[in-house]
N, C-alpha and C positions, 0 to 999 in steps of 0.2 A: 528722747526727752521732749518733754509739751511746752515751745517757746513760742508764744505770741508777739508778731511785731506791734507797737503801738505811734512809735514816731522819735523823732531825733531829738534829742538835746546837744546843740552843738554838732560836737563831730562822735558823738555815740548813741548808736542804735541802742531805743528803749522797749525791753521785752517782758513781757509778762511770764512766768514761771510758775512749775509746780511744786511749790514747797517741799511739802511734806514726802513726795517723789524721790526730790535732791537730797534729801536729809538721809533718804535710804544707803546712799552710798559715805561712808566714810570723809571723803575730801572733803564732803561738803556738810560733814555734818554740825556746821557751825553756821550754816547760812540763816539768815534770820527772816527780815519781810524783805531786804534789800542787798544789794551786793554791786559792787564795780573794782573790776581788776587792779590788784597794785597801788590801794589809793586808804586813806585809813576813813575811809566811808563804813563805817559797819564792822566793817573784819574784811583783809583779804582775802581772798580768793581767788588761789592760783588758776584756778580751772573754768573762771570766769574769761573769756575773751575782753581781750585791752578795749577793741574798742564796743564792746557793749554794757550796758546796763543792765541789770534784771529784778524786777518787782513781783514779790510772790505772788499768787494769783487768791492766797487764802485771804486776804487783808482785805476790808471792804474800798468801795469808789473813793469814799471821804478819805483815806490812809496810802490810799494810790497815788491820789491829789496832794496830797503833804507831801509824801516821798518824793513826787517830781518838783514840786518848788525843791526840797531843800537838795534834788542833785542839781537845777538848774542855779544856782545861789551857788554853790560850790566851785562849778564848772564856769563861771562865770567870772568868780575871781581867782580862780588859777590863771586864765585867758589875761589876767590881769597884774597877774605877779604875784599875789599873795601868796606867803607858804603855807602847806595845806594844811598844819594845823591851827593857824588863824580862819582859814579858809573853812574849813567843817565846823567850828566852834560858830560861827555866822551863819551858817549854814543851816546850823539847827535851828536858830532863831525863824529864818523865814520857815519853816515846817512848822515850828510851834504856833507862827502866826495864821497860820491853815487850820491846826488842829480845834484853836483857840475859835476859829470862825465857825466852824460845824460842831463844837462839841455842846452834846447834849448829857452828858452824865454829870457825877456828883462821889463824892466818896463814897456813898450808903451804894453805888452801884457795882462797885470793883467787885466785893466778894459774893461767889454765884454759890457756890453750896463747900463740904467738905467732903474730900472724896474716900479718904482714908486716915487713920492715924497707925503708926509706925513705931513702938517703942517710945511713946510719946511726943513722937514728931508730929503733926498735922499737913494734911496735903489738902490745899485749899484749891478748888477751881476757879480763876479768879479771868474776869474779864479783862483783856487783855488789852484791846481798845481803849478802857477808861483809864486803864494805870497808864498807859502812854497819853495820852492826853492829858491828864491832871498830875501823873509823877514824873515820870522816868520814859522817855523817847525810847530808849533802847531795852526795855522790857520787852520780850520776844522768847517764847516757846517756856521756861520755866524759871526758876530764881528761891533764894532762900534766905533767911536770915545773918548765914554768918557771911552775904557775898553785899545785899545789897538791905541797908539799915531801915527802909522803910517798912521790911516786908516784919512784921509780927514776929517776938521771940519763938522759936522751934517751931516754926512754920516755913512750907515750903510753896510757892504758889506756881499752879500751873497754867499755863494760858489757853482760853479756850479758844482760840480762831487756829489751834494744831488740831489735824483730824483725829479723831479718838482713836485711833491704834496706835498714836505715837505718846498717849498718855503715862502707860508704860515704862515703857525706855525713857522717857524724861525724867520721868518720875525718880525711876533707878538713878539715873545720871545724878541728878541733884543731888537723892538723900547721900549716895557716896563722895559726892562732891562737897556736900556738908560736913559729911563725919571726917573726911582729912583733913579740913579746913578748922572743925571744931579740934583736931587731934595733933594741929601747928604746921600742918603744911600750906604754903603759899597757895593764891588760887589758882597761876600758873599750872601749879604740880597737880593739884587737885583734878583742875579740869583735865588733864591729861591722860589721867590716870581712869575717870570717871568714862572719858570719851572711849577707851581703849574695852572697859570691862561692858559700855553700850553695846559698843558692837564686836564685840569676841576679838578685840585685836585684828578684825578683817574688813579690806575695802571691799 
């Protein structure tokens, strides 16, 4: 696996990673641009080492740069007492205040073309950098209407800083993850069920 050292935050080694790589296996197929063991930073991940960090390597400098404030902001006030979900809720803040200093987009810039429509669903390629920046922090690999309200009725958006062969399988993930969701199951159950038919029930 391609793990770039880059330097410490505290007492965890911060490493650059290869997304779209990790995604390939099962465990990790929920990792996003970020990850740190055991901590509700993102999503855990049991397969993350305790003491390291890891920043996917598809995300540009400027989204590197937020990410490390808002794990140094985090890691900072746990060293401090705070419980961690005060701790990540602040947390965000300083990354938004990153984001907020380098962004250069606009809503007219989120959506990049339309890849497919589905039974009437639409699959939009959507910039993936500017929805985090101007929406939603945790917008990462794809998303749909009946998960996250900002995104357009019966539309599905996919993020383009994922390398185009995982267009696909996200794509799949979603619209299935839509249809339970539109069909009253939890998103719990949905994603679960959506992640299992991504990858054929195999790590």
């Amino acid at each position: 696996m391609y793990k770039k050292y880059i330097g410490k935050i505290y007492d965890k080694e911060v490493y650059i990673v290869d997304g779209s790589e990790l995604r390939k296996k099962k465990q990790f197929a929920d990792f996003l641009d970020s990850a740190m063991h055991g901590t509700q930073w993102r999503q855990t991940l049991a397969g993350v080492p305790e003491n390291e960090i890891w920043i996917a390597d598809e995300i540009d400098d400027d989204e590197k740069k937020a990410e490390i404030a808002g794990f140094w902001k985090y890691l900072k006030l746990l060293n401090k007492g705070t419980d961690p979900e005060s701790a990540y809720k602040l947390s965000r803040s300083s990354e938004n205040r990153v984001r907020e200093k380098y962004n250069t987009f606009t809503r007219d810039d989120i959506e990049i073309k339309t890849l497919a429509t589905i039974k009437g669903i639409t699959i939009k390629l959507v910039n993936g950098k500017a929805v985090r920046n101007l929406i939603h922090t945790d917008f990462v690999q794809g998303g749909h209407d009946k998960f996250y309200k900002y995104i357009p009725e019966k539309t599905i958006w996919i993020d383009n800083t994922l390398n185009k062969n995982e267009y696909v399988p996200v794509i799949m993930h979603e619209y299935v993850e839509r249809f339970l969701m539109k069909s009253g199951h939890s998103y719990n159950v949905a994603h679960e069920i959506a992640t299992k038919i991504e990858y054929g029930d195999k790590k």
